[in-house]
C-alpha positions, -999 to +999 in steps of 0.1 A: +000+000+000+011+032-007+029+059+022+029+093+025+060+104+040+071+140+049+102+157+042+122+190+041+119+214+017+155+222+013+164+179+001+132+180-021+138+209-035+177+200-047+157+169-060+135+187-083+158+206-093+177+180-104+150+165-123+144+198-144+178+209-150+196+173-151+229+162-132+260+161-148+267+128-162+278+099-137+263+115-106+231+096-114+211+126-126+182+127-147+168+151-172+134+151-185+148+160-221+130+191-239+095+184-239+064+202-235+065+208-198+078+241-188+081+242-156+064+223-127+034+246-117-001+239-112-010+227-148+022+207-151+043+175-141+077+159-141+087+128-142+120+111-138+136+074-138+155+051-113+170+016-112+190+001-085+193+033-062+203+058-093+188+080-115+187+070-148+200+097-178+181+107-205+196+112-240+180+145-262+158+118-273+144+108-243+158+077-243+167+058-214+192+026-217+181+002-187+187-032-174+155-063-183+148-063-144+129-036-122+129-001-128+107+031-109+086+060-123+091+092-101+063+113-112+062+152-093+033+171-086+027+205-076-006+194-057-026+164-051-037+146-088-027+121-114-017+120-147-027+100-174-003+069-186+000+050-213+029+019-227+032+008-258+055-011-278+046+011-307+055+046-307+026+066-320+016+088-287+052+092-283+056+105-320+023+131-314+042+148-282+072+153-300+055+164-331+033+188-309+003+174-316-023+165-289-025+128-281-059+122-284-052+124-327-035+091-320-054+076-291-090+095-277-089+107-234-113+088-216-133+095-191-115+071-164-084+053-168-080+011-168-088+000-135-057-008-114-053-018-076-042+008-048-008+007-039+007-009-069+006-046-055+018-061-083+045-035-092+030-037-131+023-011-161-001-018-182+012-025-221-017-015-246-028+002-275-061+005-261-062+027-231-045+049-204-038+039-171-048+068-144-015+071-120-027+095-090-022+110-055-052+118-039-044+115+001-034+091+022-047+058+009-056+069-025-029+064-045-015+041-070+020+048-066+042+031-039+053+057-020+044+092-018+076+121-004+055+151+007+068+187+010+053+220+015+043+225-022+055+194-043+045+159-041+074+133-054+056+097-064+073+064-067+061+036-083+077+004-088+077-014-123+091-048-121+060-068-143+040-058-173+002-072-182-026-059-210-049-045-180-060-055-148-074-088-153-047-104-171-018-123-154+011-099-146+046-111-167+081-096-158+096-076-174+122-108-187+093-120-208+085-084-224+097-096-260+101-061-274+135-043-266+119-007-264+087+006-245+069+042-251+061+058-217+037+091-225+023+108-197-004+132-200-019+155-178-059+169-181-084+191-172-119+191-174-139+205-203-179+200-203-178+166-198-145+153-216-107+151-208-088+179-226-048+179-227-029+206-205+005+189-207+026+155-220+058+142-218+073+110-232+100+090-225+112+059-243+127+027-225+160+010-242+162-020-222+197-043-227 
């Protein structure tokens, strides 16, 4: 289940930082590459990688190179919310954010996202063409990340990947058995218009794995 867990401003702020700007190579640092976001406000997101303890370095293609075993997502938030998640072995969403174009040309916003389990149980990420999975932060005990790292105004997510499965009710495989050698991470975050999803921000990031 996932924990909320409080900490200073001043370490989560030389995080983030980090994250937005990127580390100098071989200290572990991670940069988002130049996407869409801007900067993390209200509206926006950030997301970063880690394996075995270490951030992992993007490329200016938003690749990241990582090993066929467990990896996490580190999503940050301004505020309490979610983003919108999808992974592919295709790269089509991926193609539209770095095009500029919003991702519902590729693949429509629904309404909710494919039904997951609180907490990440089964440290998995759904891989489909059909959906998005809904990745949020909504107070203690409403979250489907691992571990939530709370300060004043930022909110840095965790969650484990280790399996991958089509949705919810299929079995969960690890990520040894994921026959393709590259996955398409695009993250999206929404607001409400009427009564659909509209784009606000999206970020992609694709997964090399030796």
């Amino acid at each position: 289940m996932a924990t909320a867990k409080r900490i200073s401003g001043l370490v989560l702020l030389a995080w983030s930082a980090c994250v937005l700007t990127g580390c100098p190579p071989g200290r572990g640092g991670t940069s988002p590459g130049p996407g869409r976001l801007a900067k993390l406000d209200a509206g926006n997101f950030v997301v970063a990688l880690e394996q075995d303890g270490r951030r992992v370095m993007l490329n200016d293609r938003h690749e990241a190179r990582l090993a066929r075993r467990e990896f996490t997502v580190v999503v940050v938030f301004p505020k309490w919310g979610g983003v919108m998640v999808n992974a592919s072995a295709r790269g089509e969403l991926a193609a539209a954010v770095r095009a500029g174009r919003p991702v519902a040309t590729v693949l429509p916003l629904p309404r909710r996202g494919l039904p997951e389990d609180l907490g990440n149980p089964r440290t998995c990420i759904f891989v489909t063409e059909q959906g998005y999975s809904y990745w949020y932060y909504l107070g203690q005990g409403k979250s489907s990340f691992d571990e939530v790292i709370q300060a004043p105004r930022e909110f840095v997510c965790r969650r484990r990947v280790g399996h991958v499965a089509a949705d919810n009710a299929a079995a969960a495989r690890p990520l040894t058995e994921l026959p393709a050698d590259r996955l398409y991470l695009t993250f999206v975050s929404t607001a409400w218009s009427g009564n659909r999803r509209v784009e606000k921000a999206a970020e992609y990031i694709t997964l090399v794995f030796d």
